[in-house]
C-alpha positions as CSV (number, residue, x, y, z in Angstrom):
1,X,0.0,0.0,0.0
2,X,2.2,2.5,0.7
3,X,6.3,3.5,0.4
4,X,9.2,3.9,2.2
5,X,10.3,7.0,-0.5
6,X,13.9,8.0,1.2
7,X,16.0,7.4,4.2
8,X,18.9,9.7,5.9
9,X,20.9,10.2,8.8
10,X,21.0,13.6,9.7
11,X,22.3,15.6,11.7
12,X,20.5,18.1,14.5
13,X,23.2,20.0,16.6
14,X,21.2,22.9,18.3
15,X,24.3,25.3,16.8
16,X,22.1,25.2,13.5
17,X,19.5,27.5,15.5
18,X,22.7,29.7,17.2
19,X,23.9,30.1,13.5
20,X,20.7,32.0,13.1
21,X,21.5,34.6,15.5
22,X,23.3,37.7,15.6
23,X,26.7,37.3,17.2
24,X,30.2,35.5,16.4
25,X,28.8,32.4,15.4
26,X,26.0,33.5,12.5
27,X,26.1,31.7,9.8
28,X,28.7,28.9,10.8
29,X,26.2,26.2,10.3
30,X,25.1,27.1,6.7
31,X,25.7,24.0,5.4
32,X,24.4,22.2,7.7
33,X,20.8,24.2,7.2
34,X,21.5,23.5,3.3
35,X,21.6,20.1,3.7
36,X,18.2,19.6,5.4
37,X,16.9,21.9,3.0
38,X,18.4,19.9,0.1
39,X,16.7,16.4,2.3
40,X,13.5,18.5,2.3
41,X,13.6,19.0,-1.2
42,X,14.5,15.8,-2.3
43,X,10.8,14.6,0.0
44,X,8.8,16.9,-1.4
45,X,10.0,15.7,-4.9
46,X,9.6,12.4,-3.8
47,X,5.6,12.7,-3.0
48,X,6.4,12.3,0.6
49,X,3.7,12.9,3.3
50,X,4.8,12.4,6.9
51,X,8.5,12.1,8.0
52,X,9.4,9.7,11.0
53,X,12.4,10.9,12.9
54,X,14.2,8.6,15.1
55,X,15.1,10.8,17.5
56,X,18.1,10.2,20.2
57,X,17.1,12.6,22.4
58,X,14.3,11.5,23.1
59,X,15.4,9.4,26.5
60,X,13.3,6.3,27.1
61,X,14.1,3.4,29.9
62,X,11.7,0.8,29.1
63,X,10.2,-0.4,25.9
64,X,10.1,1.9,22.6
65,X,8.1,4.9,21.7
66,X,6.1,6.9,19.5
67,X,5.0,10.1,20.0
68,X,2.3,10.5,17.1
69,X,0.0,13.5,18.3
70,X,-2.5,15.3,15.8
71,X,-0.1,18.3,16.3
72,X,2.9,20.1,18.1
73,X,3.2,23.4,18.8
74,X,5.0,25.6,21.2
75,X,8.3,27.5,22.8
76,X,11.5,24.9,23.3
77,X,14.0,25.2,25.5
78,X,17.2,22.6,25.3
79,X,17.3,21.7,29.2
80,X,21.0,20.7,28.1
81,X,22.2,23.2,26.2
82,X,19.8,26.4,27.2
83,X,22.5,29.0,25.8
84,X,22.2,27.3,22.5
85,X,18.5,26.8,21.9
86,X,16.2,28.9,24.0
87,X,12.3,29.6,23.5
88,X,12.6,28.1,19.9
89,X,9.1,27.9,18.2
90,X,8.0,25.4,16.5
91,X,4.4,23.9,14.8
92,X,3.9,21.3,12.8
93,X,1.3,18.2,12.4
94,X,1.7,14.9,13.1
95,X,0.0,11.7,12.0
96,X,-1.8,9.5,14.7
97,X,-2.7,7.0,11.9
98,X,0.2,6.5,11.0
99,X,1.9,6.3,14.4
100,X,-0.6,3.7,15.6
101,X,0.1,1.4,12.4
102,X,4.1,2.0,13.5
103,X,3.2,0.7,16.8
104,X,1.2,-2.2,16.3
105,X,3.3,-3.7,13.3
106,X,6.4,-3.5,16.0
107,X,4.3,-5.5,18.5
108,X,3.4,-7.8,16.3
109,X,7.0,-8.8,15.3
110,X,7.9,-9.1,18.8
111,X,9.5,-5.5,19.5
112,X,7.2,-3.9,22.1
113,X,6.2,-0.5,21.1
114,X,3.8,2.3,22.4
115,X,1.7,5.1,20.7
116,X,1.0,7.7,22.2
117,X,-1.5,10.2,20.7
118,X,-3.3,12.0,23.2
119,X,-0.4,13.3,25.6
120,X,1.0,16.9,26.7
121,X,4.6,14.9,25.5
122,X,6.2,17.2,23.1
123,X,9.3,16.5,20.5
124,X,12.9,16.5,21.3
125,X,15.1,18.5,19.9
126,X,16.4,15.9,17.9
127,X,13.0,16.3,15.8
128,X,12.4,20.0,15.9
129,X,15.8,21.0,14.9
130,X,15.7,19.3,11.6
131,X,11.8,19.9,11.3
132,X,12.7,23.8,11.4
133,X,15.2,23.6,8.2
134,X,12.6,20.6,6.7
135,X,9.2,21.6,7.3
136,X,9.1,25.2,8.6
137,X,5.9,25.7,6.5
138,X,4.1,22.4,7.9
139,X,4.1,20.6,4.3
140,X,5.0,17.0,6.0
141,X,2.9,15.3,9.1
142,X,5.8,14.4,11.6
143,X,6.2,11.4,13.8
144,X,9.2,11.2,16.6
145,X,10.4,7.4,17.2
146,X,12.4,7.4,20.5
147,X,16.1,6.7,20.1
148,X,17.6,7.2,23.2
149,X,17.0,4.1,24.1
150,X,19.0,3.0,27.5
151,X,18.2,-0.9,28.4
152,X,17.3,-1.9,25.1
153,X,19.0,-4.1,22.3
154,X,20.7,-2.8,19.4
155,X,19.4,-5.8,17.2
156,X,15.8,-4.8,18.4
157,X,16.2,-1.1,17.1
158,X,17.4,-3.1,14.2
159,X,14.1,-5.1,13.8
160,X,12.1,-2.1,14.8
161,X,13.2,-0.5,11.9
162,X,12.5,-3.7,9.6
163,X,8.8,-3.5,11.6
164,X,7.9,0.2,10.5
165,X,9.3,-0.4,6.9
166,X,6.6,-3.4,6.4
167,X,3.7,-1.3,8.7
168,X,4.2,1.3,6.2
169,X,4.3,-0.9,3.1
170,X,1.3,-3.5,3.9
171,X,-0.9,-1.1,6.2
172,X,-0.6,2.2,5.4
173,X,-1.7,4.8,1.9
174,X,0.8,7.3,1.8
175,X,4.6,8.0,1.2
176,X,6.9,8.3,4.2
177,X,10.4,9.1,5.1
178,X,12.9,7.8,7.9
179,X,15.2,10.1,9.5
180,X,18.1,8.8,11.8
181,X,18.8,11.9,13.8
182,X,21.9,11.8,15.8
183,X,25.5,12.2,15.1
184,X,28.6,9.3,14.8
185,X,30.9,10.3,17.7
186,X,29.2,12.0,20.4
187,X,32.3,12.6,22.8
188,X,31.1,16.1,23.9
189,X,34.3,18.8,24.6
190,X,35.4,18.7,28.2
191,X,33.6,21.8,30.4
192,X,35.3,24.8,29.5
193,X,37.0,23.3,26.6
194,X,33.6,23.8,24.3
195,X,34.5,27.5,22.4
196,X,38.0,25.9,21.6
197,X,36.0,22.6,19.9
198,X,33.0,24.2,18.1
199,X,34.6,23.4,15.0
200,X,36.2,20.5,16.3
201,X,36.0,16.8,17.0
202,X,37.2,15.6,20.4
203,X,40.1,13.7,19.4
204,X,42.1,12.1,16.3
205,X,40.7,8.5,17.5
206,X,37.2,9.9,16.9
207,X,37.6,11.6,13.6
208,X,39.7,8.8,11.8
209,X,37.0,6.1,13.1
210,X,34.3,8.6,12.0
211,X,35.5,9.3,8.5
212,X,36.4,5.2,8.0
213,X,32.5,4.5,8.9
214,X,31.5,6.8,5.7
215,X,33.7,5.8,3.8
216,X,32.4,2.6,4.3
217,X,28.5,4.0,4.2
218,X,30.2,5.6,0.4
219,X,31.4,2.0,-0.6
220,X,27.8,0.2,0.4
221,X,30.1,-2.2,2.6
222,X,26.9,-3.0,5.0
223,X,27.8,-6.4,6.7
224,X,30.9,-5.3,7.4
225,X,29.6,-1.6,9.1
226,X,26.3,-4.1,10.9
227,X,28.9,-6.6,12.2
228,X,31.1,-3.4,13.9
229,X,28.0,-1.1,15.1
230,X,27.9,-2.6,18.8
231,X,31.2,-2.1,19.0
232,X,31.5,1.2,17.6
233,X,28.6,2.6,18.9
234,X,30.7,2.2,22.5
235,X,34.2,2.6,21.8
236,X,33.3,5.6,19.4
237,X,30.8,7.2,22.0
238,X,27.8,7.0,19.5
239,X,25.1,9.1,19.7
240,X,22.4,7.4,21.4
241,X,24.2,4.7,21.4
242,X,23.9,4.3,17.5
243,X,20.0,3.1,18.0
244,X,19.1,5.8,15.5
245,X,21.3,3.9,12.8
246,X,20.5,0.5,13.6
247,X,16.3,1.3,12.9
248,X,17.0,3.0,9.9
249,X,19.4,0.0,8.6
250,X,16.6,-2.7,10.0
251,X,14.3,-0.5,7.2
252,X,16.8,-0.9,5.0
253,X,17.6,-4.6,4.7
254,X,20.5,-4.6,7.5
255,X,23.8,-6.3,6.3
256,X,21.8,-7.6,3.4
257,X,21.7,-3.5,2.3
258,X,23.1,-3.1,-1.0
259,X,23.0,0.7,-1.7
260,X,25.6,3.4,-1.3
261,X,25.1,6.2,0.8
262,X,24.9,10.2,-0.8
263,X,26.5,12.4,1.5
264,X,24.8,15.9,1.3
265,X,26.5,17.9,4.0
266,X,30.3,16.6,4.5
267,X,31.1,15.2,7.5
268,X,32.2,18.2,10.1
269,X,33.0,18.8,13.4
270,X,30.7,20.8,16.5
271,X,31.6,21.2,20.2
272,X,33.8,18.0,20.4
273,X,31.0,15.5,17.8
274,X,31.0,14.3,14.5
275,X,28.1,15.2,12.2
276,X,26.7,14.3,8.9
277,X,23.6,14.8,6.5
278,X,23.7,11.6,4.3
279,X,20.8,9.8,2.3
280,X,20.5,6.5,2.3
281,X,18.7,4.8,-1.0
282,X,15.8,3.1,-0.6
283,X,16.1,-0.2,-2.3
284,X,13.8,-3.4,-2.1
285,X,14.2,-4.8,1.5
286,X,15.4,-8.0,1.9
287,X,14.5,-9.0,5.6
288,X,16.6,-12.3,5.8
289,X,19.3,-10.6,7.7
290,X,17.0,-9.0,10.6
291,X,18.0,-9.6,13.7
292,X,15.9,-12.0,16.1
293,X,14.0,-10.7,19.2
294,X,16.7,-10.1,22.0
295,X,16.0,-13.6,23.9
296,X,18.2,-15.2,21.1
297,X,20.4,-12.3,20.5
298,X,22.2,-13.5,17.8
299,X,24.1,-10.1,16.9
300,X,25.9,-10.6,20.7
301,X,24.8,-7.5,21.1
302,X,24.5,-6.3,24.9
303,X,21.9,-4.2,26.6
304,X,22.9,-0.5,26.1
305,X,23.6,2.4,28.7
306,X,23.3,5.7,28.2
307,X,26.9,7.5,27.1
């Protein structure tokens, strides 16, 4: 019925909204803004209705979540980074059809999910940053997927992913798009150290792991990335620890992925993390390589804490 139209991992570092302001730092995240408006263009080209963003600040401790209200509106203030987004507005729809259908095609294949449509729960900022580049005049319906997910199994995120693909294929009409929204390394600049790092990532380690992960994303080598993610998603402080990535891959196919990644915005450095904007094609899905539920575990992949 309906189509999984494009995929990306984007980026949604709240110096976007500082580089809108008057001071030292306008303008520094240009291409950052470009590249969501390049995302948004390539949607709206694409027939797309609603986007789902799975978002990793959206911190849950028990199952997964979607936050699928008739519509957001309001003033938002990071709680973590105040001096960098403060009494932002924002106002978009969402698409409680859709999020229900998300929900219940997760349950069914064994990944226990919620909807929740009729809450004063608003979007992180993992959602409204990219929705204010993306959808500033409300042409897409929005769903937020949370991706902060902190006693929870990478290969479930992974068949999460795979879940939402088929809800949206087999139960709903309309034309969709999946947003990963987090960065690679997320190794935040030591207090103090931040001014020195907005330009910067954290350390050498980080950067060369970083840029070997898109290269590999550039060269389509998906079993090989799959087989590394629990690893690097710890030893390369991933945002979220990577549970963004892993649904959109699960949508994708997994290892059995055999596209190559279109970076948009290059991959740059803000206040110690490494950020991308990168589309994903959309190709058949070939669900042989999904991840069972986490009682079998077969990735070896261990229950995640928060980094």
């Amino acid at each position: 019925m309906g189509k999984l139209a494009l995929a990306a991992k984007i980026t949604h570092v709240p110096s976007m909204y500082l580089s809108e302001l008057p001071g030292p730092r306008q303008g520094f995240r240009q291409a950052a803004i470009d590249g969501h408006i390049e995302i948004s263009k390539r949607c709206r080209e694409l027939g797309v209705d609603t986007i789902v963003v799975f978002d990793t600040h959206w911190l849950v401790n028990a199952n997964y979540h979607v936050l699928c209200g008739p519509h957001f509106k309001g003033l938002y203030t990071s709680n973590e980074l105040p001096h960098f987004i403060s009494n932002m507005e924002y106002e978009f729809p969402g698409n409680p059809e859709l999020g229900k259908i998300l929900a219940a095609e997760c349950n069914r294949l064994g990944v226990e999910t919620m909807a929740h449509d009729a809450t004063t729960l608003g979007p992180e900022y993992g959602t409204l940053v990219p929705m204010r580049y993306m959808n500033q005049d409300q042409h897409f319906k929005v769903v937020s997927v949370s991706a902060l997910c902190t006693s929870h199994y990478l290969a479930d995120s992974a068949r999460l992913g795979w879940a939402m693909r088929k809800a949206v294929e087999e139960h709903y009409d309309g034309t969709v798009a999946f947003f990963a929204s987090g960065s690679l390394s997320h190794r935040f600049a030591q207090n103090g150290q931040a001014p020195d790092f907005a330009t910067k990532v954290w350390s050498p380690f980080l950067e060369t792991l970083d840029h070997r992960v898109v290269q590999m994303w550039q060269d389509g080598e998906w079993e090989a990335f799959c087989n590394m993610l629990p690893e690097y998603a710890v030893k390369g402080h991933g945002e979220g620890f990577m549970h963004d990535t892993a649904m959109l891959l699960g949508a994708l196919g997994w290892s059995k992925y055999n596209a190559k990644a279109e970076v948009v915005t290059p991959y740059f450095g803000s206040s110690g993390t490494g950020q991308i904007n990168a589309i994903f094609p959309v190709t058949p899905q070939d669900g042989s390589a999904i991840p069972e539920a986490q009682a079998s575990n077969p990735a070896g992949v261990a229950p995640t804490s928060r980094l």
